[in-house]
N, C-alpha and C positions, 0 to 999 in steps of 0.2 A: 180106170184102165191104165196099164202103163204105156211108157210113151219112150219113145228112142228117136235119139241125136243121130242125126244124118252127116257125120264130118268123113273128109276126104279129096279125093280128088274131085276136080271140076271142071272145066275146056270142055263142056259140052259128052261128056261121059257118060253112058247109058245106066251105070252102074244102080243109081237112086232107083230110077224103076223096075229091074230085076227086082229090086228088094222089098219095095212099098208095094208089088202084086202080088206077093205071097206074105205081108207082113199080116197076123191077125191083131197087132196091138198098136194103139198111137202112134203115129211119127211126125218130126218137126223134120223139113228139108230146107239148110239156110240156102238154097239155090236163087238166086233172084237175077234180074237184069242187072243189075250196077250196081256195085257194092258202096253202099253210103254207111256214115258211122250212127246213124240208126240201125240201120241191120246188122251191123257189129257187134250196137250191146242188147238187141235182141236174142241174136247169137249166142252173146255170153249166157244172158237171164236163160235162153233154153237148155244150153249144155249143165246150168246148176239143177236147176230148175224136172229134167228127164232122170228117167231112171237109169237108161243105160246111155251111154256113148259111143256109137260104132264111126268105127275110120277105116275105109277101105279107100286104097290106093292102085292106080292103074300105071301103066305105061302114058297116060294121058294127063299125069301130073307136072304140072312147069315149075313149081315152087315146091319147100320144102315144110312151111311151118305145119303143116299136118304132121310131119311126123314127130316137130316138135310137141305141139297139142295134144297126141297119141302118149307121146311120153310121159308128158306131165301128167294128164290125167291116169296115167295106168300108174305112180308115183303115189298121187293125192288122194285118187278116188278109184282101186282096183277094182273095188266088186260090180261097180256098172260101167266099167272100159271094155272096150270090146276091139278086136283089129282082125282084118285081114287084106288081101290084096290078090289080084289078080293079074296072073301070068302076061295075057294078053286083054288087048281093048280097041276093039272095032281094027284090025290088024297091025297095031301099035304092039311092042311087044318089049318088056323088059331084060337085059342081056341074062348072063350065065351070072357074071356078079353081080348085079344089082337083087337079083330073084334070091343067091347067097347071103347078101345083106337085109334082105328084105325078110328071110328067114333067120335071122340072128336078131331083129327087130321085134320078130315077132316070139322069138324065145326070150328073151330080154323083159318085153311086155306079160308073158305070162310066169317068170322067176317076179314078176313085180307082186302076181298076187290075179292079174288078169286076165281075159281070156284070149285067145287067140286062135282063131278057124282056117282054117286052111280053103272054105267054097262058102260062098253065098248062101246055096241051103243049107249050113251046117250054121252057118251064122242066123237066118230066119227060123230054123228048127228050134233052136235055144231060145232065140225070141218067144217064138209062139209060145214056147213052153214054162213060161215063168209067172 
């Protein structure tokens, strides 16, 4: 069965489960209580390890290395990189440019060779469907 990398935003973001309740294929979620550097190179071994790699991004992201992550991987490994992000998040809401960045990000990521969805179902749709 194939199996998809859960990266992205975190702070308690509802985002994973839209996803994993309509997911019909594997999914690893590195979500855990305390980030220790065991679940770091778990982490790693999963994002090699998975067929695809989705990064979705909310207004509820405080850091940035996801979209560093995003990058890289849409660089190294196009054909199982996957992105998209979301407008708003539990009524957290990203401005007029960040949502312009975030769409140039996302065109960026698919001139790389990647995919990029603009909605969650269109991201689970292609899942399911592979």
């Amino acid at each position: 069965m194939k199996k998809v990398f859960l990266g992205g935003t975190c702070n308690d973001s509802q985002w994973r489960k839209q996803v994993i309740k309509n997911l019909k294929i594997d999914y690893y979620d590195p979500m855990g209580e305390e980030w220790t550097q065991e679940m770091m190179q778990e982490e790693l071994k999963q994002r090699t390890e998975s067929d695809f790699c989705l990064y979705v991004l909310t207004p509820k992201m405080d850091g940035f290395f996801s979209v560093a992550e995003l990058t890289d991987d849409s660089c190294k490994q196009p054909a199982k990189t996957i992105f998209s992000f979301l407008y708003e998040d539990e009524g957290e809401k990203f401005s007029k440019a960040q949502i312009k960045s975030l769409q140039q990000v996302g065109e960026l990521v698919r001139r790389n060779g990647a995919k990029y969805f603009e909605t969650l179902d269109e991201v689970t749709s292609f899942l399911n469907n592979q």
